[in-house]
N, C-alpha and C positions, 0 to 999 in steps of 0.2 A: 756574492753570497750563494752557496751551491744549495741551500737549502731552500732557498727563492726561489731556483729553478726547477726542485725537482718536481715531478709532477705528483709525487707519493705522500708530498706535504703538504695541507690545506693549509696550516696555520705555521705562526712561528710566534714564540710567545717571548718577548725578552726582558729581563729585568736587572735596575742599573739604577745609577743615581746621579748621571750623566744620561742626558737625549743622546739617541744614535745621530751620529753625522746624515747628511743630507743625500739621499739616495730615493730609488723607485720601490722603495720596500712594499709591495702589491700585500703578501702575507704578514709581514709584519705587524704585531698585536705589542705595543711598548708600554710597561710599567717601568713608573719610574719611585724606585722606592729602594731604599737599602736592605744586603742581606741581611742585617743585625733585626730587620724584623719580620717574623714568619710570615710567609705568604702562600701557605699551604692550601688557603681556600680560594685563593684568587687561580692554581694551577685546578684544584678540583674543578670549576664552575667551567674551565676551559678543557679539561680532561688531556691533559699532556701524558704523551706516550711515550718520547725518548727525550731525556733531557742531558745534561751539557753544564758544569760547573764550573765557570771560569773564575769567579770576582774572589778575587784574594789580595792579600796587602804588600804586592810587590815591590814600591816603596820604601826602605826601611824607615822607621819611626822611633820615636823616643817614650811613643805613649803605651806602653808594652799593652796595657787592660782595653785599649785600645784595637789594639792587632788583635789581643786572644777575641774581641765578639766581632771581629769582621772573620779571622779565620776559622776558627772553632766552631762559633757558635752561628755563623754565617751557613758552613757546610753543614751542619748539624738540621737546620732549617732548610737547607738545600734536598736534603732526605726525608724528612718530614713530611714537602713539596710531592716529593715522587711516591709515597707512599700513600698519601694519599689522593693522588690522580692516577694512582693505577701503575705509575710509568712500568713498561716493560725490559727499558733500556738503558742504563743510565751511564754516564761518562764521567768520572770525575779527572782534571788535568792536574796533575802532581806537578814533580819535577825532579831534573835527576839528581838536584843536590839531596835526596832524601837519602843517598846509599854515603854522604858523608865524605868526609874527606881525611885521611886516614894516613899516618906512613906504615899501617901493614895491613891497610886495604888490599884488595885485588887489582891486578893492574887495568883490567877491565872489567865492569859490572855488568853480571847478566841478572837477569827478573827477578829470579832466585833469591839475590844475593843479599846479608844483611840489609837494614837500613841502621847507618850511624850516625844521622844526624844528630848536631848537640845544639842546645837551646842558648849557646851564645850566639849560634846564627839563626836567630827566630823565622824566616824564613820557610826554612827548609824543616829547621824542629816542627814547626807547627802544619807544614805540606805532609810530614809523618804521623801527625796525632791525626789531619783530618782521615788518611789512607786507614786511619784503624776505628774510625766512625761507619766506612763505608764499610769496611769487612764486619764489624758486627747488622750493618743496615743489610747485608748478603744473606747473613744467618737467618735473618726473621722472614726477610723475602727471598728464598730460592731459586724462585722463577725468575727472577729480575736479570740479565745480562750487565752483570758489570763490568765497568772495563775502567782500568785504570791509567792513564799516562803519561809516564815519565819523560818531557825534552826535556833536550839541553840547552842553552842557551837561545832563543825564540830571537830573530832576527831580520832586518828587510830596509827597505830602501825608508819606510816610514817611522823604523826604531826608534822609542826615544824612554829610557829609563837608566834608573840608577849605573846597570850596567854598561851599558854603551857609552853613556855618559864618562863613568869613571876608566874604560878602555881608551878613550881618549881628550883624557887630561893634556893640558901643553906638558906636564912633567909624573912621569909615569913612576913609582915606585917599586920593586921588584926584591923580592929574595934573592940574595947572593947563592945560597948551597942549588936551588931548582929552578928548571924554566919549563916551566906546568905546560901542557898543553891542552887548547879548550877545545870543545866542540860547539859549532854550530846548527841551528835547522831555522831553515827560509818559512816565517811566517806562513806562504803561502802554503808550504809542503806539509805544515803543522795545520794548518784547516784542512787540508783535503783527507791531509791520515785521520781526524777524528770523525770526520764525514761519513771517510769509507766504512772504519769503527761502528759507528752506529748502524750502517746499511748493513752490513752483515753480520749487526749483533753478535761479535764478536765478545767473549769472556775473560777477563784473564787482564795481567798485566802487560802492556809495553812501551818498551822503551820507543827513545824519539830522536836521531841525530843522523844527520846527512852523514859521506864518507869523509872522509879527510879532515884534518885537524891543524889549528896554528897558537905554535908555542907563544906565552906573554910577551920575547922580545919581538920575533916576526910579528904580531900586534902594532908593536910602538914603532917598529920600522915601516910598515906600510902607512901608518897613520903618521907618519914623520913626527914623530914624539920626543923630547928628549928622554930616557932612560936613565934612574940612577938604581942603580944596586945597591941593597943593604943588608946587611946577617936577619936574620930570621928573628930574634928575639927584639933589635932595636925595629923592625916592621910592628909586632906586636907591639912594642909601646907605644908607636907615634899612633896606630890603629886604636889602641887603649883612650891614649890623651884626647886625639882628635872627638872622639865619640863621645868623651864622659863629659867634654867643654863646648860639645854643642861645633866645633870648628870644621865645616864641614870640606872645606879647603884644604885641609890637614888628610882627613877620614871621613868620608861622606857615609861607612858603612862601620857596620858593629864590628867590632874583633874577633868574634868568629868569621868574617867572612875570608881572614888571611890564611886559615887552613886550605882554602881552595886557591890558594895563589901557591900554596907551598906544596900539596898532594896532590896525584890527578887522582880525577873523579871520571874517568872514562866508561862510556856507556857501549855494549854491543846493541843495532837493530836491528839483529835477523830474524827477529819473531816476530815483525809485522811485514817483515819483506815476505815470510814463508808463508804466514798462513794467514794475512790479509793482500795477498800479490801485492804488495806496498813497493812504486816504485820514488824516489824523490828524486826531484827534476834539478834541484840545483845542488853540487855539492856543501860542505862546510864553509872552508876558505872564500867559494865563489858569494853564496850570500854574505858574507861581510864585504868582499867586495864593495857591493853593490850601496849595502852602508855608506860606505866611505865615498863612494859615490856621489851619492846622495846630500851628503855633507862635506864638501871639499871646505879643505883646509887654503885659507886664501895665499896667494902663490904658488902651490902643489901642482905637481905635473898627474900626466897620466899615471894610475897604478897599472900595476901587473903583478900579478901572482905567478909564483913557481908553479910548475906541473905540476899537480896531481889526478888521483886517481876518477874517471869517472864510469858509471853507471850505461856503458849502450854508445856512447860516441856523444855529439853533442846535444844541444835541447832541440834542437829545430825537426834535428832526424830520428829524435828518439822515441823508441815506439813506449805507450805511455799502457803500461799493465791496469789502467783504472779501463781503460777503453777492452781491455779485452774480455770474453766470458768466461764467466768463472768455472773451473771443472766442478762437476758435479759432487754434492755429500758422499762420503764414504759408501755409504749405506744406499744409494741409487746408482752405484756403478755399474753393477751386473745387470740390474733392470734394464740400465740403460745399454748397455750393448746386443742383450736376447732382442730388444725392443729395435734395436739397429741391424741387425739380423734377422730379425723376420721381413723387415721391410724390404732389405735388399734380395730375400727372397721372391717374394712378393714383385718386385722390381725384374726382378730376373725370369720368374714365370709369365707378365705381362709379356715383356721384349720379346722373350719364343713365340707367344700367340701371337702375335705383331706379326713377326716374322713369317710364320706359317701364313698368315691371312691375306699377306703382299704377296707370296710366292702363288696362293692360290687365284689370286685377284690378277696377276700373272699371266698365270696359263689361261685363264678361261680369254682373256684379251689376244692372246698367241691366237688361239683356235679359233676365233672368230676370226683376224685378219686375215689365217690361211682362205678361209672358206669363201669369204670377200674377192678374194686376189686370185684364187686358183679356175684354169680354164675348162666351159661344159667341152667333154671327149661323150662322144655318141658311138655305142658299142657295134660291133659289124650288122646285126639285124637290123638296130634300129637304122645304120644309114642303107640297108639295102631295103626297106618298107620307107625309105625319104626317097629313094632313088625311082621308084615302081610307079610312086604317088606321082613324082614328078614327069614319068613315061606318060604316064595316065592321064594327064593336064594335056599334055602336048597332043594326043593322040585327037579327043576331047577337040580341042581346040582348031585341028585342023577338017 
């Protein structure tokens, strides 16, 4: 938990209606209480400063009034929270099913772009009503850094919901006319991008998806599935039936969710690569991998994946952009180079005095060792007054 370690965090305050698993949570402050009931005063008395919206009804369900007060009125209270504790930062985690799934959609979705979700996939319609709670919680509080974030498929060795479940069914059902292709991002790469998020109170929406991408059949064949193909409208019915009889063997999901089987819903992430240095360590394909890994199929051999694309060379050698520092605001660049510049100034007038001061320290050592080393020469007087002195003893003496 990167928020355990940082050192910029005294507290962590989390709320849930499930205990956290079993760990050294030093910071950890746990409430255990559902969103459906405000807990606006419980973040005031702790004064929460960047908060983090995860609890949503991932699930599908049959209890529609149900879903609208865990999503709705969940996030509704999730704002209320930050409002009043002040927060300066807030995150709410969308998802990219909100841009819809469409046949004259975009072939890729950037930030920008419509949202078309429709409320036969409750999901995703209601990941779109929460995004327009936040955008008027923006208008009242300006100062607040919102950030919104769209993944795609959330993924890892520990996966376990509706969707990974229904990607690998023993018997897969598919559209005959399309073979959609998904995106994935590795749990782990999806907490560090909201980390980073918040650390550089970042504004603005972004999307969430490693590179590379694997069509619904390459799915069923790496997951050795069997595959049946069927036209698009006998999908919607058995999707229709399965759902409205409860049969969840048939359709474990609402009928809206077969537009995402039928249109892609492709996501670009260059906007948190650009301007949060966002690099992710594992690609698409490779985090499901690791899924399937995780859950071997009994007799299944080794997987492998086809080539693709990656990010730097492997994980082991890859240099990790969260580790490097960040260039400086717009607005402190020039500062910062006059300020780099006077130093090397500065730097460079020291060296000359240096220099001069060894040169002088130098010669006075020169002159002294001449003076040390060099022989007394006695001029012609004085050896002929040595010479006289010396007659004059002898004379003296005899």
């Amino acid at each position: 938990m990167q928020f355990e370690v940082d050192p910029d965090v005294s507290e962590v305050v989390g709320l849930d209606v499930a205990p956290p698993p079993e760990g050294n949570f030093r910071k950890l402050t746990f409430l255990q209480q559902s969103v459906e009931e405000p807990f606006a005063d419980a973040w005031r008395e702790r004064g929460v400063t960047a908060a983090v919206h995860l609890a949503f009804r991932l699930e599908p369900g049959r209890d529609r009034a149900r879903e609208r007060r865990v999503n709705i009125e969940g996030t509704r209270h999730f704002l209320e929270a930050c409002a009043a504790s002040g927060a300066q930062t807030v995150c709410f985690v969308s998802s990219a099913t909100v841009y819809g799934a469409t046949p004259d959609g975009p072939e890729v979705h950037y930030e920008g772009a419509q949202l078309r979700a429709r409320e036969a996939f409750p999901y995703a319609y209601d990941k779109a009503r929460s995004e327009e709670l936040c955008y008027d919680f923006v208008k009242e509080h300006p100062d607040v850094a919102l950030q919104i974030v769209r993944p795609a498929i959330v993924i890892g060795g520990e996966a376990d919901n509706y969707i990974t479940r229904l990607l690998t069914r023993p018997t897969l059902f598919l559209p005959r006319e399309a073979d959609v292709p998904l995106q994935f991002v590795h749990v782990d790469d999806a907490t560090r991008a909201i980390f980073k998020l918040i650390k550089l109170r970042k504004f603005g929406v972004f999307n969430l998806a490693a590179d590379g991408a694997l069509t619904l059949s390459q799915i069923a064949h790496l997951a050795e599935r069997r595959c049946v193909r069927l036209p698009t409208f006998v999908l919607r019915f058995l999707a229709w039936l399965g759902w409205r009889l409860g049969w969840d063997w048939l359709s474990p999901v609402p009928p809206g969710f077969v537009d995402y089987c039928v249109h892609p819903w492709l996501v670009a992430a260059m906007k948190i690569k650009t301007e949060a240095y966002f690099l992710f360590r594992r690609d698409g394909p490779g985090a499901f991998l690791e899924y399937l890994e995780a859950h071997p199929r009994p007799g299944s051999g080794a997987l492998t994946l086809p080539e693709s694309p990656r990010l730097g060379g492997d994980e082991d050698t890859r240099e990790d952009l969260d580790a490097l520092p960040l260039p400086p605001p717009a607005g402190e660049e020039v500062a910062a180079e006059e300020e780099a510049a006077a130093e090397e100034e500065v730097a460079a007038e020291e060296e000359v005095a240096a220099e001069e001061e060894a040169a002088a320290e130098e010669e006075a050592a020169a002159e002294e060792e001449a003076a040390v080393e060099a022989p007394i020469v006695l001029g012609a007087e004085e050896e002929e007054e040595s010479a006289e002195a010396g007659t004059s003893r002898s004379g003296s003496d005899g």
